[in-house]
mmCIF file of the N, C-alpha and C atoms, coordinates in Angstrom:
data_MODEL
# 
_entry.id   MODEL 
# 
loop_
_atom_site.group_PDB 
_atom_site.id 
_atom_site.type_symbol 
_atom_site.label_atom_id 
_atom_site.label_alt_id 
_atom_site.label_comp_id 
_atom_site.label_asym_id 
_atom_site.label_entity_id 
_atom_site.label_seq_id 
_atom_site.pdbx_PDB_ins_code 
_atom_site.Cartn_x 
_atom_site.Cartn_y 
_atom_site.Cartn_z 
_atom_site.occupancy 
_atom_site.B_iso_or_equiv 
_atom_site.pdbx_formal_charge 
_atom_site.auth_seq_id 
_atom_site.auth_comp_id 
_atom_site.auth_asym_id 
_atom_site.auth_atom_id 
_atom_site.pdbx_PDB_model_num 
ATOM 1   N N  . UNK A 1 1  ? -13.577 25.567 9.172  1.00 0.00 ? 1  UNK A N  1 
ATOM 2   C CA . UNK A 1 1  ? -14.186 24.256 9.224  1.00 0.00 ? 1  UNK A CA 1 
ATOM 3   C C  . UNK A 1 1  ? -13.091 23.203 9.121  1.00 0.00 ? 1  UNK A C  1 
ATOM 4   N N  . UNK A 1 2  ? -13.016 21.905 10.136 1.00 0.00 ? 2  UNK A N  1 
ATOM 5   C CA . UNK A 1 2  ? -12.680 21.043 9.768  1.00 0.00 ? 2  UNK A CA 1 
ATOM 6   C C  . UNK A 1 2  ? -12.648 19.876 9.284  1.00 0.00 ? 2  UNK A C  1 
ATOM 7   N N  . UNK A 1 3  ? -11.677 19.321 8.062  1.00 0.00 ? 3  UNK A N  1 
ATOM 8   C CA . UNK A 1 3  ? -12.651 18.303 7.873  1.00 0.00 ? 3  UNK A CA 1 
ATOM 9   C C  . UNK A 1 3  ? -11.875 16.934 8.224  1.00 0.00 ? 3  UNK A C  1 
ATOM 10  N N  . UNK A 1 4  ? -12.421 15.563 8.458  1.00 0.00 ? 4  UNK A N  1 
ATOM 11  C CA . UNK A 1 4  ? -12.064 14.395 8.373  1.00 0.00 ? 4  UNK A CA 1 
ATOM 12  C C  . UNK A 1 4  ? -12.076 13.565 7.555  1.00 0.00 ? 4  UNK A C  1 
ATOM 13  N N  . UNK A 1 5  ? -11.286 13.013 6.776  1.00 0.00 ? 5  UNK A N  1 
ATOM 14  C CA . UNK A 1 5  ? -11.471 11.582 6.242  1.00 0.00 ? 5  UNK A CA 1 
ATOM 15  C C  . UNK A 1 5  ? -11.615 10.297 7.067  1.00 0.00 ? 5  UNK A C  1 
ATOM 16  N N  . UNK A 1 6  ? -12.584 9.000  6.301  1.00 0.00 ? 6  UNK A N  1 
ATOM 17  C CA . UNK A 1 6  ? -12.430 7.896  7.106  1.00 0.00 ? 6  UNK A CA 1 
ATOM 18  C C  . UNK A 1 6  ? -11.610 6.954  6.091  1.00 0.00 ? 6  UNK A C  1 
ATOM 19  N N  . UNK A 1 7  ? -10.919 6.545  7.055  1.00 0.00 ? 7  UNK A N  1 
ATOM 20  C CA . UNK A 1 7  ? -9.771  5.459  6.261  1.00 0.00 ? 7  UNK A CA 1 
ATOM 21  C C  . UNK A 1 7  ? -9.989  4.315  7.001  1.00 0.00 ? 7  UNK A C  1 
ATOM 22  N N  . UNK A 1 8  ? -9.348  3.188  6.394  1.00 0.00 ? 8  UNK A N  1 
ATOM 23  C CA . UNK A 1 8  ? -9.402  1.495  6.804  1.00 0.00 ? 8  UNK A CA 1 
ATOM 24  C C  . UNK A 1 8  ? -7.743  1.374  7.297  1.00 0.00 ? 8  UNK A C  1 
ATOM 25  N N  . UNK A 1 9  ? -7.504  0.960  8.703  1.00 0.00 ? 9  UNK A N  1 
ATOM 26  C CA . UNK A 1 9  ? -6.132  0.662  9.056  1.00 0.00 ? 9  UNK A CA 1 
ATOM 27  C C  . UNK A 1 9  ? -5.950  -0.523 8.331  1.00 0.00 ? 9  UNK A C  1 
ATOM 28  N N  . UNK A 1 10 ? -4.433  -0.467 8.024  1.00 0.00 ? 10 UNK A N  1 
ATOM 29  C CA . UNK A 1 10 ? -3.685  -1.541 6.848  1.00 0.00 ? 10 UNK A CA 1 
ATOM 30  C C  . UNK A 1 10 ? -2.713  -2.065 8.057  1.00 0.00 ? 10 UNK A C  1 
ATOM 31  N N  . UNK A 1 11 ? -2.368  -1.663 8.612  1.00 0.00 ? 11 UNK A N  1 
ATOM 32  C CA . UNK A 1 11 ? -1.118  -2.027 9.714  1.00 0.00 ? 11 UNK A CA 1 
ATOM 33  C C  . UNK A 1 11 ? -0.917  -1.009 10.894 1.00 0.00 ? 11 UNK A C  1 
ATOM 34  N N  . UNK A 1 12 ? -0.059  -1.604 11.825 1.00 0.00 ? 12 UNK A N  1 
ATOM 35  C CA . UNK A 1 12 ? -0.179  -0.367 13.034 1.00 0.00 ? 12 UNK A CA 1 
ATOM 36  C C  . UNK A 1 12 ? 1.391   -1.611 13.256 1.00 0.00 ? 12 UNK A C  1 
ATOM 37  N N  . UNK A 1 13 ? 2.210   -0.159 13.765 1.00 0.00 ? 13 UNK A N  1 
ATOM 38  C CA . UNK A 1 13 ? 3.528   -0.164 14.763 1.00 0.00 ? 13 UNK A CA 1 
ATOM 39  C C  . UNK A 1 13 ? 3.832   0.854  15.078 1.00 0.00 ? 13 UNK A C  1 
ATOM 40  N N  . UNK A 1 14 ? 4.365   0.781  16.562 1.00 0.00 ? 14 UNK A N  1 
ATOM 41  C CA . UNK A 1 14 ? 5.068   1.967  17.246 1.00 0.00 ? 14 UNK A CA 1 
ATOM 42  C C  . UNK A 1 14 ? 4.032   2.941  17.094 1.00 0.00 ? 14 UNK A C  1 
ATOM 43  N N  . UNK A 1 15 ? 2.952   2.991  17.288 1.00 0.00 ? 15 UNK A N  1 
ATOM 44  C CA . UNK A 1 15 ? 1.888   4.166  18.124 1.00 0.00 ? 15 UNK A CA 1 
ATOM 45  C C  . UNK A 1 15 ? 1.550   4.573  16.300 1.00 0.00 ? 15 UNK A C  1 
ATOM 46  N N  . UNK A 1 16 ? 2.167   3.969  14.994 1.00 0.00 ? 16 UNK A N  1 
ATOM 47  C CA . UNK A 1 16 ? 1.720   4.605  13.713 1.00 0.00 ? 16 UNK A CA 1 
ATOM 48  C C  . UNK A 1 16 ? 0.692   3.573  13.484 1.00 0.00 ? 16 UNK A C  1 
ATOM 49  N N  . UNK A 1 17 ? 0.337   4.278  12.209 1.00 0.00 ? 17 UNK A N  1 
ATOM 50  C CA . UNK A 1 17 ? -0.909  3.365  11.070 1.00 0.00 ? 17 UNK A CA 1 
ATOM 51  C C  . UNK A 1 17 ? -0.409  3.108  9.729  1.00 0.00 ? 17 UNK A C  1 
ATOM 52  N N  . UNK A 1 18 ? -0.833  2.741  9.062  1.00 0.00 ? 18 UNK A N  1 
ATOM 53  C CA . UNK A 1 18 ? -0.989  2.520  7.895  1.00 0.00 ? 18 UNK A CA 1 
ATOM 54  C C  . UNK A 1 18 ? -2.781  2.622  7.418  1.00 0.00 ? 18 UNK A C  1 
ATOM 55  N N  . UNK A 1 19 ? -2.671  3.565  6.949  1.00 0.00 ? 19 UNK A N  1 
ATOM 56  C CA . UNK A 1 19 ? -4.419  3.636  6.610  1.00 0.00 ? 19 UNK A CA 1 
ATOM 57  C C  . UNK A 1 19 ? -4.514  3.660  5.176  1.00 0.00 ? 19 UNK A C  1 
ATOM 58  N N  . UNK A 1 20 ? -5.707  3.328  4.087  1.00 0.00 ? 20 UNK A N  1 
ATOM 59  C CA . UNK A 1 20 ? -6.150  3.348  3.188  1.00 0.00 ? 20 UNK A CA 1 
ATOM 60  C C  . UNK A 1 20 ? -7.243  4.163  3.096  1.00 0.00 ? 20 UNK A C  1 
ATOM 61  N N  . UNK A 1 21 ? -7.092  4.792  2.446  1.00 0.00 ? 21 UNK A N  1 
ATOM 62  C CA . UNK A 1 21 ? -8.520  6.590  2.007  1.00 0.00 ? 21 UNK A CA 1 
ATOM 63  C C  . UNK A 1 21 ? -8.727  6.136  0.818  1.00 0.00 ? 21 UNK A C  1 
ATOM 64  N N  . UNK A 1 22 ? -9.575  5.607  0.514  1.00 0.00 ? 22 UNK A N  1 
ATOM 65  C CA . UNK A 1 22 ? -9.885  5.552  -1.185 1.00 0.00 ? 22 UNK A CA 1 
ATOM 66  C C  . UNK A 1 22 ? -9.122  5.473  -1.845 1.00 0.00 ? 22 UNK A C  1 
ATOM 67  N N  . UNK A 1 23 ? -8.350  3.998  -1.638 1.00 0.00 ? 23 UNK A N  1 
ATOM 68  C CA . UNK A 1 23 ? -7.004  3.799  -2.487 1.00 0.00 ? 23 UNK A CA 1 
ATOM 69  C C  . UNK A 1 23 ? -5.662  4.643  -2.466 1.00 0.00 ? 23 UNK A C  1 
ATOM 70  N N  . UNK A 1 24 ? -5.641  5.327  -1.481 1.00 0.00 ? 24 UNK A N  1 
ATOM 71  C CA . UNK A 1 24 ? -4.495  5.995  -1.142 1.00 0.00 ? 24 UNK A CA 1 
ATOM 72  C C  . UNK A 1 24 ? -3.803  5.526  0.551  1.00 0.00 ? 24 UNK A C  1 
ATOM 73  N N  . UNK A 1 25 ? -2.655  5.347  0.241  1.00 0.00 ? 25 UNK A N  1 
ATOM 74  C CA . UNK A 1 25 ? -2.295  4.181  1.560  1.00 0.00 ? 25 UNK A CA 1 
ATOM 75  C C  . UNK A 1 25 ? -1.134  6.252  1.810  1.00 0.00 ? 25 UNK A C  1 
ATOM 76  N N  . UNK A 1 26 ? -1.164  6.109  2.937  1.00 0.00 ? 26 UNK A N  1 
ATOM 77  C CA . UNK A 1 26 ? -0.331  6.966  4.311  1.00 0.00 ? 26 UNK A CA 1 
ATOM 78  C C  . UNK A 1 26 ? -0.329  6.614  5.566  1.00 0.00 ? 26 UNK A C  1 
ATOM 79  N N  . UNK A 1 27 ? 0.851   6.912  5.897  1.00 0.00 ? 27 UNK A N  1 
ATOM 80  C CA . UNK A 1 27 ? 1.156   6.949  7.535  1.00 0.00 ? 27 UNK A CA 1 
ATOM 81  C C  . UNK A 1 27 ? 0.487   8.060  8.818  1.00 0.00 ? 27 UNK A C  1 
ATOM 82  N N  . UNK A 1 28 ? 0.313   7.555  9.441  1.00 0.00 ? 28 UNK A N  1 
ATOM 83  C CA . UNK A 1 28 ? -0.374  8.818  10.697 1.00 0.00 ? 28 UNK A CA 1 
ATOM 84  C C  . UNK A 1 28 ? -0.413  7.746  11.775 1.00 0.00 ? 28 UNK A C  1 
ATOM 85  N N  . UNK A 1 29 ? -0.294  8.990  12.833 1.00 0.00 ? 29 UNK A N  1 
ATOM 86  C CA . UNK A 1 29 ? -0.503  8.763  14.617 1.00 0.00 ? 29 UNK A CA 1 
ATOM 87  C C  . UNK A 1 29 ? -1.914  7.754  14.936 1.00 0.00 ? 29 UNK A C  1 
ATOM 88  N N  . UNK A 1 30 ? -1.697  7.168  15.299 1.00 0.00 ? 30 UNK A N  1 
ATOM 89  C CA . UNK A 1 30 ? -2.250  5.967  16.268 1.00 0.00 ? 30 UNK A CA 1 
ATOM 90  C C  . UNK A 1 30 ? -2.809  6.285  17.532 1.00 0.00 ? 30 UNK A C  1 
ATOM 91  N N  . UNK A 1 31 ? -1.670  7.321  17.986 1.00 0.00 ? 31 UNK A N  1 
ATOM 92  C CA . UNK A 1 31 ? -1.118  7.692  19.747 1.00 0.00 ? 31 UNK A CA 1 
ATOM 93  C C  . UNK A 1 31 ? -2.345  7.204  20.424 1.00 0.00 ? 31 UNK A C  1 
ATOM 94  N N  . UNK A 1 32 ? -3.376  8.680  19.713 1.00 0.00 ? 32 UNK A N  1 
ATOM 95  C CA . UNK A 1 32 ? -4.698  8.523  20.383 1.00 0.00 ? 32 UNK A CA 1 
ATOM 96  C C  . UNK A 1 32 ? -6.068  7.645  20.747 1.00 0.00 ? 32 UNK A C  1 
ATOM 97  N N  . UNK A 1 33 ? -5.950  6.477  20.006 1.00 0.00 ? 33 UNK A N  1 
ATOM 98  C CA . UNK A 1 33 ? -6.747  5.514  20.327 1.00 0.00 ? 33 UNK A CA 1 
ATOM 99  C C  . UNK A 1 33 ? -6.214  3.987  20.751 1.00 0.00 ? 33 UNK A C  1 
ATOM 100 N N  . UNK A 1 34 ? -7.063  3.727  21.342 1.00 0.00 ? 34 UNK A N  1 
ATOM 101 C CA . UNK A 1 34 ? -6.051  1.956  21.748 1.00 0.00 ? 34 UNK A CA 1 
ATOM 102 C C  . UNK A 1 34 ? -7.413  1.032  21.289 1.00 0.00 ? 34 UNK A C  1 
ATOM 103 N N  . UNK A 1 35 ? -7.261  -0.194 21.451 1.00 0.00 ? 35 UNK A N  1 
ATOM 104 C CA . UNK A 1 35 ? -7.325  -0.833 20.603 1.00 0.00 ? 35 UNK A CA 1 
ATOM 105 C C  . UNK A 1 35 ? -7.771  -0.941 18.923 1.00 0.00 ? 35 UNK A C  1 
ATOM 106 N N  . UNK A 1 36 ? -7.242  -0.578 18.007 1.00 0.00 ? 36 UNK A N  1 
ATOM 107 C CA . UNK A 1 36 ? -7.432  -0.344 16.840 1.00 0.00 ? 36 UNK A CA 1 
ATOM 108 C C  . UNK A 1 36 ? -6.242  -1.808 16.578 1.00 0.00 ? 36 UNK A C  1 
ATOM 109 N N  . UNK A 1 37 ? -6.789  -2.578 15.187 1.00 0.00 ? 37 UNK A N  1 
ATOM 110 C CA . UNK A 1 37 ? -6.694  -3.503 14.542 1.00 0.00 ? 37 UNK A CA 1 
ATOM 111 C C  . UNK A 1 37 ? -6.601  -3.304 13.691 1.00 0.00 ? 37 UNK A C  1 
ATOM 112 N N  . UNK A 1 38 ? -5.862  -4.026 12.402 1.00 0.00 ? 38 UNK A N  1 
ATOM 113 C CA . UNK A 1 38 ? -6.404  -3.872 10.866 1.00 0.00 ? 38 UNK A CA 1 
ATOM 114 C C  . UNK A 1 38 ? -7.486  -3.965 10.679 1.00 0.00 ? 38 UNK A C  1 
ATOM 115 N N  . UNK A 1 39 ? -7.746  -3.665 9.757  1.00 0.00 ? 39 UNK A N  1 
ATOM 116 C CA . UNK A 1 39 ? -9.682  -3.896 9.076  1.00 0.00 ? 39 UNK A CA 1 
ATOM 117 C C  . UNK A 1 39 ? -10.193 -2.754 9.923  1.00 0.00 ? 39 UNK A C  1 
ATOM 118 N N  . UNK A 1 40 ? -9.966  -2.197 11.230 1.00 0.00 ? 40 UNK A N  1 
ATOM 119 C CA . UNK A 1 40 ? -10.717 -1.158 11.987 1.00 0.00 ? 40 UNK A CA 1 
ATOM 120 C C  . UNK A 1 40 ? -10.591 0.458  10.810 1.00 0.00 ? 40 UNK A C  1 
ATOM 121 N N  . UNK A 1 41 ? -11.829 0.904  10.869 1.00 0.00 ? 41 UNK A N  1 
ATOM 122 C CA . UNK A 1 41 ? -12.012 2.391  9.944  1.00 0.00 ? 41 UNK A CA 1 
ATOM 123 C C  . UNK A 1 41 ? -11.725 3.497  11.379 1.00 0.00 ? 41 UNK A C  1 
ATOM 124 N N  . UNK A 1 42 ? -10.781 4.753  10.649 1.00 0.00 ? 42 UNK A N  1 
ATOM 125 C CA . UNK A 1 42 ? -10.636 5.384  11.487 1.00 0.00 ? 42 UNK A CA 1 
ATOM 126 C C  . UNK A 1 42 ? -10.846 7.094  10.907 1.00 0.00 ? 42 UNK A C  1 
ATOM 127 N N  . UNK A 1 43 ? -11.454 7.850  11.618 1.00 0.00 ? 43 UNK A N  1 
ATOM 128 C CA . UNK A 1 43 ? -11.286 9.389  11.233 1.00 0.00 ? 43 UNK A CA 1 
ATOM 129 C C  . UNK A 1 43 ? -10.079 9.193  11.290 1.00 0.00 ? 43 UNK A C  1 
ATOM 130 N N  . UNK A 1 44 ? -9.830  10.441 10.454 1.00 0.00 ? 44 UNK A N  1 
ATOM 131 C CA . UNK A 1 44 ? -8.163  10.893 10.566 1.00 0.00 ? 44 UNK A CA 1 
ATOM 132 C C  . UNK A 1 44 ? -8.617  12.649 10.115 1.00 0.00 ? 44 UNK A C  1 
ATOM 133 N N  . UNK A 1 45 ? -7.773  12.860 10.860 1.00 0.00 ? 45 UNK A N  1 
ATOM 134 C CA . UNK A 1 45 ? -7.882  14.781 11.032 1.00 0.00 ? 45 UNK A CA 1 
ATOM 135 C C  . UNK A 1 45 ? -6.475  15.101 11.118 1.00 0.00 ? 45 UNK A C  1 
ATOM 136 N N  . UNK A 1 46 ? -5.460  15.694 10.256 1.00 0.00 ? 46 UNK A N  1 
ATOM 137 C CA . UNK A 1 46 ? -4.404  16.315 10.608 1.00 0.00 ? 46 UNK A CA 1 
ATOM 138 C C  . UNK A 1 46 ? -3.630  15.434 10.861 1.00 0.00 ? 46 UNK A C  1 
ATOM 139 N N  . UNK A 1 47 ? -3.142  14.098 10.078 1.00 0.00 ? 47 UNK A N  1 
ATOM 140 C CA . UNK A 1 47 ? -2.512  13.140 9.930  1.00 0.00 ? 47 UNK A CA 1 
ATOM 141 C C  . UNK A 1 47 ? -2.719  12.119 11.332 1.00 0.00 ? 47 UNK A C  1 
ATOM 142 N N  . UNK A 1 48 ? -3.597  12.255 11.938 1.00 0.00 ? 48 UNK A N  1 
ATOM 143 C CA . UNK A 1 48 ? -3.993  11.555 13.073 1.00 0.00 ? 48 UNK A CA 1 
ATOM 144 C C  . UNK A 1 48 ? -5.525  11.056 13.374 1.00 0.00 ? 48 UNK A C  1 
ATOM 145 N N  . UNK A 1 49 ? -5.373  9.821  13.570 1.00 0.00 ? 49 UNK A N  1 
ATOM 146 C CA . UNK A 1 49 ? -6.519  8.992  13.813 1.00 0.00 ? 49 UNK A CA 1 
ATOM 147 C C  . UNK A 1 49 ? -7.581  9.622  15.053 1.00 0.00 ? 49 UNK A C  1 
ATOM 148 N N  . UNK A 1 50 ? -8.408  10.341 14.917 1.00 0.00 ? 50 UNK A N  1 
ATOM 149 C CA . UNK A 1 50 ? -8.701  11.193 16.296 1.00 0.00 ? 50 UNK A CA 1 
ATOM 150 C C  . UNK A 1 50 ? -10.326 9.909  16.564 1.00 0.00 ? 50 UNK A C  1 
ATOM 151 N N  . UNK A 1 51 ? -10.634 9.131  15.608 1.00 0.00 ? 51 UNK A N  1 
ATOM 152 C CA . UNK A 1 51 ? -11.790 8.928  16.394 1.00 0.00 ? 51 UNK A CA 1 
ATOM 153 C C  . UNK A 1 51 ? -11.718 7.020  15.509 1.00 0.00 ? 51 UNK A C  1 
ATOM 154 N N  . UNK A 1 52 ? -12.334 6.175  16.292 1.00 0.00 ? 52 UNK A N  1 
ATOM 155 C CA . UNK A 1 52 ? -12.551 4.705  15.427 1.00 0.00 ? 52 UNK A CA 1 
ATOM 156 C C  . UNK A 1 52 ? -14.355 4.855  15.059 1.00 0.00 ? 52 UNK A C  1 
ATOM 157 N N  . UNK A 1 53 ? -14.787 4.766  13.833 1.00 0.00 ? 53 UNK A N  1 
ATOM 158 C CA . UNK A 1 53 ? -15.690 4.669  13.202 1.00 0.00 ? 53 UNK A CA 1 
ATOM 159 C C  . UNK A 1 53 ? -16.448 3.092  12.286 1.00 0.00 ? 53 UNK A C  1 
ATOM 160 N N  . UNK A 1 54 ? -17.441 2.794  12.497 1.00 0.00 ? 54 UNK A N  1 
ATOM 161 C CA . UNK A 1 54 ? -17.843 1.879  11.766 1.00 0.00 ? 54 UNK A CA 1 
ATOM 162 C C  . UNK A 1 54 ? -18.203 1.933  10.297 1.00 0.00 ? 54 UNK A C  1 
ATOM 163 N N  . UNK A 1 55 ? -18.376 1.274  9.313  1.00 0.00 ? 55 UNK A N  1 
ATOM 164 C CA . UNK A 1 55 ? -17.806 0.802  8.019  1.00 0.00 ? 55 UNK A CA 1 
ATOM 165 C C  . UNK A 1 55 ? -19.164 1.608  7.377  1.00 0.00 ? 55 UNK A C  1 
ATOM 166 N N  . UNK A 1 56 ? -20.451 1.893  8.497  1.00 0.00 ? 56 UNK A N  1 
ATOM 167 C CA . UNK A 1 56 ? -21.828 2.834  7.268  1.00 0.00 ? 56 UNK A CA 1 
ATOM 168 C C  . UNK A 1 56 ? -21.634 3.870  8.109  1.00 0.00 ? 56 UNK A C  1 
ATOM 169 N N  . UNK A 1 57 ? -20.463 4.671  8.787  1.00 0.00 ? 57 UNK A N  1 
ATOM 170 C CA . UNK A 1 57 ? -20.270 5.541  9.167  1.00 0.00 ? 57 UNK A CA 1 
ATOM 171 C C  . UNK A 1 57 ? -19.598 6.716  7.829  1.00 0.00 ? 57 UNK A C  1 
ATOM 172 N N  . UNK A 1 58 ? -18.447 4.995  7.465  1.00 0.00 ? 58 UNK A N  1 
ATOM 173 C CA . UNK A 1 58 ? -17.476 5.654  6.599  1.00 0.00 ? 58 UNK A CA 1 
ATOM 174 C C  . UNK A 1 58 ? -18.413 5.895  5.079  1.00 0.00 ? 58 UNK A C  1 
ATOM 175 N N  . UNK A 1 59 ? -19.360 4.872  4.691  1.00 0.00 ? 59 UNK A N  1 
ATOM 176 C CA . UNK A 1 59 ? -20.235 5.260  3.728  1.00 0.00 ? 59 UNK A CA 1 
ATOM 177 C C  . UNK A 1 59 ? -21.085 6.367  3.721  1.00 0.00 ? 59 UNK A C  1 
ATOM 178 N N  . UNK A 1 60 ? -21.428 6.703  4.848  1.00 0.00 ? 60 UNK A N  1 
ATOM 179 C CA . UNK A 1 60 ? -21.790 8.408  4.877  1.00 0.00 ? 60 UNK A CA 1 
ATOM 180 C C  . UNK A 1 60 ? -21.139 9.278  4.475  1.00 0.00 ? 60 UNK A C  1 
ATOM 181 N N  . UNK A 1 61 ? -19.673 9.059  5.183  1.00 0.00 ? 61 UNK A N  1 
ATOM 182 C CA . UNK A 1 61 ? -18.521 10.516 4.807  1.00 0.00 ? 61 UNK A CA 1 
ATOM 183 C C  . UNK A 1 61 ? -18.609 10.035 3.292  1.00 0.00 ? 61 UNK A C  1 
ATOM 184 N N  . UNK A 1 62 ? -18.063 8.990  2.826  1.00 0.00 ? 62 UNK A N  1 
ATOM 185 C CA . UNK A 1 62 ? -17.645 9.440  1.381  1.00 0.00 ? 62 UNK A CA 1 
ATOM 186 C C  . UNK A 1 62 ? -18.776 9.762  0.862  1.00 0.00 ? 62 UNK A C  1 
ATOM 187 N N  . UNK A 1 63 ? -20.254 9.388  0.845  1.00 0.00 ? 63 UNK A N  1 
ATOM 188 C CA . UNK A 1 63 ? -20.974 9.996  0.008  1.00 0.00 ? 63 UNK A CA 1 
ATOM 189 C C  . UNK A 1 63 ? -21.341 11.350 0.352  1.00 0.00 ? 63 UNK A C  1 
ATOM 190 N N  . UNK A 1 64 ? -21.110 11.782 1.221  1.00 0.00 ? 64 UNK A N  1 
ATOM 191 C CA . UNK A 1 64 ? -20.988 13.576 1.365  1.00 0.00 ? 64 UNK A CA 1 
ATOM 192 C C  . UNK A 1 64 ? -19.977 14.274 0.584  1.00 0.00 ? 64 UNK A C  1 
ATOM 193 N N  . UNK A 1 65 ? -18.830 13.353 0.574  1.00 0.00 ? 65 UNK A N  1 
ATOM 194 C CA . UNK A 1 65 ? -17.812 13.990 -0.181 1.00 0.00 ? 65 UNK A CA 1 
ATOM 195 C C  . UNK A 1 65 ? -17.737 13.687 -1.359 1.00 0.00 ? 65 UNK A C  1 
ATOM 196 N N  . UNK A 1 66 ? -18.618 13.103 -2.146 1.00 0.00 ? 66 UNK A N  1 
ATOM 197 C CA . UNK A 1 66 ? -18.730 12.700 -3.254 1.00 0.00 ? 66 UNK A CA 1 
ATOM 198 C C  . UNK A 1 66 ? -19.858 13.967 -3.503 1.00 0.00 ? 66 UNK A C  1 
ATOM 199 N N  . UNK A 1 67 ? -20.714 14.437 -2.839 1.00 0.00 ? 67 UNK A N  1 
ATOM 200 C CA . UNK A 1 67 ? -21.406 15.280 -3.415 1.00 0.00 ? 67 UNK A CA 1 
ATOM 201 C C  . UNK A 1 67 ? -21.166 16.479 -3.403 1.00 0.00 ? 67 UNK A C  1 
ATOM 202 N N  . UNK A 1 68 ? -20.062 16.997 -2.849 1.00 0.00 ? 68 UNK A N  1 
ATOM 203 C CA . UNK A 1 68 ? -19.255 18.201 -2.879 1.00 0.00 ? 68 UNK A CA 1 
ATOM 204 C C  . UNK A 1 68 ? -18.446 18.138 -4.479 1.00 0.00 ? 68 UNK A C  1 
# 
């Protein structure tokens, strides 16, 4: 099984991110999506942004993962 986190982009250069996961800021690939902005929420799978998600998308994931 795989799983995704949704994070909030903090910054983007050179094809990277800057994302925030529940108060945890890391770097990951961009490559795959284009237009992404700050404030935009993004899956991230395997240090890479694989999908852009909206903000009661991301309130779903965490409360799934809150109930694990």
């Amino acid at each position: 099984m795989c799983v995704g986190l949704s994070a909030k982009v903090v910054s983007l250069k050179d094809g990277m991110a800057i994302v925030d996961a529940s108060g945890a800021k890391r770097s990951i690939s961009a490559q795959l999506l284009t237009d992404l902005n700050p404030g935009d929420y993004v899956m991230v799978h395997a240090g890479t942004a694989i999908a852009k998600i909206t903000d009661n998308d991301t309130d779903e994931t965490d409360s799934l993962l809150e109930e694990l």
